[in-house]
C-alpha positions as CSV (number, residue, x, y, z in Angstrom):
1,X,144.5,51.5,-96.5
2,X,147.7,52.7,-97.4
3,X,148.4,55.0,-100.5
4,X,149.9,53.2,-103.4
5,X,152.5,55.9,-104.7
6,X,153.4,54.0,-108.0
7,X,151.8,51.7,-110.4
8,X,153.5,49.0,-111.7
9,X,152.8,46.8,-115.4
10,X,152.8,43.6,-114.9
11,X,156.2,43.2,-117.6
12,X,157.4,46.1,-115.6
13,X,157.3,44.3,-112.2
14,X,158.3,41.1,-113.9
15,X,161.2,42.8,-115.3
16,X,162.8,44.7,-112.8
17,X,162.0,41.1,-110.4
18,X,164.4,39.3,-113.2
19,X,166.9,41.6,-113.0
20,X,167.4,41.6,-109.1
21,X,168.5,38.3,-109.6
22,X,171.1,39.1,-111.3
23,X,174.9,39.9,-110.0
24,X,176.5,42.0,-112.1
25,X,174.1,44.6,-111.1
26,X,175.7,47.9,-109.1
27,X,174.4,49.1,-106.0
28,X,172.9,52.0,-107.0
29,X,170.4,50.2,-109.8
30,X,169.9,47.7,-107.3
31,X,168.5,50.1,-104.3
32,X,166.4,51.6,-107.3
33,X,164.8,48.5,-108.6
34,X,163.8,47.7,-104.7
35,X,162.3,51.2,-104.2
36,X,159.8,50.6,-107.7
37,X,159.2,47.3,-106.3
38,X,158.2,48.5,-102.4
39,X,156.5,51.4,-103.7
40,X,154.4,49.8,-105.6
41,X,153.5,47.2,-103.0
42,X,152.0,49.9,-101.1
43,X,154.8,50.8,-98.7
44,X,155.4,54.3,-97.8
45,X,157.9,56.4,-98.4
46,X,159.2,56.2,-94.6
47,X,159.2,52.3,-94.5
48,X,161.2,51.9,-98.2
49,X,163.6,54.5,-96.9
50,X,164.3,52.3,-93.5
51,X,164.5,49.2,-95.8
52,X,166.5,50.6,-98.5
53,X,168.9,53.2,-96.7
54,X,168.0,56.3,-99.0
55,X,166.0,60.1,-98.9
56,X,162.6,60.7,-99.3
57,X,163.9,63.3,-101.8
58,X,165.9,60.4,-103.8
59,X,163.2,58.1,-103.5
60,X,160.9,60.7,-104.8
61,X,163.3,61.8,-108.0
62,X,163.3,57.5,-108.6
63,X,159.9,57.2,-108.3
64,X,159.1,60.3,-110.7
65,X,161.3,59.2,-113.1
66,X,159.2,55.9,-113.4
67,X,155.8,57.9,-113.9
């Protein structure tokens, strides 16, 4: 079993899954709503970084910010 890094509410996940759907959204907000969302689906740091294109060290700061 893999180590869940974050914990997502249920508005929380529901809210950052609305706005991905949304185009006005930049780049940068867009990479960080997917790295919540993976991370809390249990990926680790290594396979969100592969999907996503970012640092464990950014990935980290995002995921710190959330907590």
């Amino acid at each position: 079993m893999q180590k869940q890094h974050i914990k997502l509410d249920e508005t929380d996940r529901l809210e950052l899954e609305s706005l991905l759907s949304k185009s006005s959204l930049t780049v940068k907000i867009h990479k960080r709503i997917q790295v919540l969302l993976y991370l809390d689906s249990g990926k680790s740091y290594i396979q969100v970084g592969k999907e996503v294109g970012m640092t464990y060290i950014a990935m980290r700061e995002i995921s710190n910010k959330y907590i």
